[in-house]
C-alpha positions as CSV (number, residue, x, y, z in Angstrom):
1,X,18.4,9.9,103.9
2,X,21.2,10.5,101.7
3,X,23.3,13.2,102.6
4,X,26.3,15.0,101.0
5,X,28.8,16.0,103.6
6,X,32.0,17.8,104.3
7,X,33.8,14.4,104.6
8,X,32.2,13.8,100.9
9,X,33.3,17.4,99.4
10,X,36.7,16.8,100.6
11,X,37.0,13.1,98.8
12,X,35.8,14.5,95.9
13,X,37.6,17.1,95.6
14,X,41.2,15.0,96.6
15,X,39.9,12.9,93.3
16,X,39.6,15.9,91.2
17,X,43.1,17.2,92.1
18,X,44.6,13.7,91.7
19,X,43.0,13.2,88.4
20,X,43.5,16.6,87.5
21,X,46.0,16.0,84.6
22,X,44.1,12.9,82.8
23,X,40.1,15.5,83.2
24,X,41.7,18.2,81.6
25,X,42.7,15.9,78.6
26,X,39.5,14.2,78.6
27,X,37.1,17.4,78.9
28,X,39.3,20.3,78.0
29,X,38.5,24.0,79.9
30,X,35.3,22.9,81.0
31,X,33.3,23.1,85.0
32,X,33.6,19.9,86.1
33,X,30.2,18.4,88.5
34,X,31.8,16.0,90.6
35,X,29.8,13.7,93.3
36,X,31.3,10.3,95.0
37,X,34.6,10.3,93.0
38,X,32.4,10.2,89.0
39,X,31.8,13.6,86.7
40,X,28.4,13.7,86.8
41,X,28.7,16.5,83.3
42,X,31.5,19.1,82.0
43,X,29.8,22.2,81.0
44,X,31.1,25.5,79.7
45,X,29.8,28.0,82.9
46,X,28.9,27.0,87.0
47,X,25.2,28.8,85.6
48,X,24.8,25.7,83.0
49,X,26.0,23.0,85.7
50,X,23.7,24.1,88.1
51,X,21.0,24.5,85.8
52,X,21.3,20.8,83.7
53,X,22.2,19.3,87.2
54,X,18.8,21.0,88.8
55,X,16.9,17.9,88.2
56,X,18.5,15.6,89.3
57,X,20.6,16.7,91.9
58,X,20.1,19.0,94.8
59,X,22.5,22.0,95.3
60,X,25.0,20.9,97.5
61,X,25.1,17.7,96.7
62,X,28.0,17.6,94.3
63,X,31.3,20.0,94.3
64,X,31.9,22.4,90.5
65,X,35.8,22.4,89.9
66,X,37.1,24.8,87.0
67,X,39.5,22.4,84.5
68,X,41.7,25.2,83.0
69,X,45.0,23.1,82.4
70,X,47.1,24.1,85.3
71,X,46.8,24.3,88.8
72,X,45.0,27.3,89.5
73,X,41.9,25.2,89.5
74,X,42.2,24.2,92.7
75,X,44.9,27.0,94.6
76,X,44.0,29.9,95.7
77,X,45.9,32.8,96.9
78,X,44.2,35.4,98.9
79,X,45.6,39.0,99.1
80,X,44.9,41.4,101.3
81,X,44.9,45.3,100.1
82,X,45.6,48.3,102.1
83,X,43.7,51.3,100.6
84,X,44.9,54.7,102.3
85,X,41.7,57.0,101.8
C-alpha cells in the first residue's frame, strides 16, 4: 500500500521552503503540487491542482504550496480579535 504520511507532508514541505527562492524563479506566482521532494504541476488556483491532479493522484497524497515571491507562502500569523458586542 502506498501511503502519504505526516512524516511525508513535512519532507516535502522542508523541500519547498528550501527551494523556495530557485521555484519561484522557475514557475513564477503559481500553486505548487508537491509529492516526495518533485512538482508534480504549477497551476494558477488550489481548484485547478486538485482538479488536473484528480487522476492521477488521490487527495492527500501530495501537499499545494502558494509561490508568491516572498515568504508568506509558508508563515502564517494567526490573530486573535476581541469583538465587544
Amino acid at each position: 500500500m502506498n501511503t502519504y504520511t505526516q512524516e511525508d507532508r513535512n519532507s516535502d514541505f522542508d523541500f519547498f521552503v528550501k527551494n523556495y527562492q530557485c521555484l519561484f524563479k522557475q514557475y513564477g506566482h503559481k500553486f505548487l503540487a508537491i509529492k516526495n521532494k518533485q512538482v508534480l504541476g504549477s497551476y494558477s488556483t488550489i481548484a485547478d491542482a486538485i482538479h488536473q491532479l484528480s487522476d492521477n493522484y488521490k487527495p492527500g497524497t501530495y501537499i499545494i504550496q502558494e509561490c508568491n515571491g516572498d515568504d508568506s507562502a509558508y508563515k502564517v500569523s494567526i490573530m486573535r480579535l476581541m469583538i465587544k458586542g
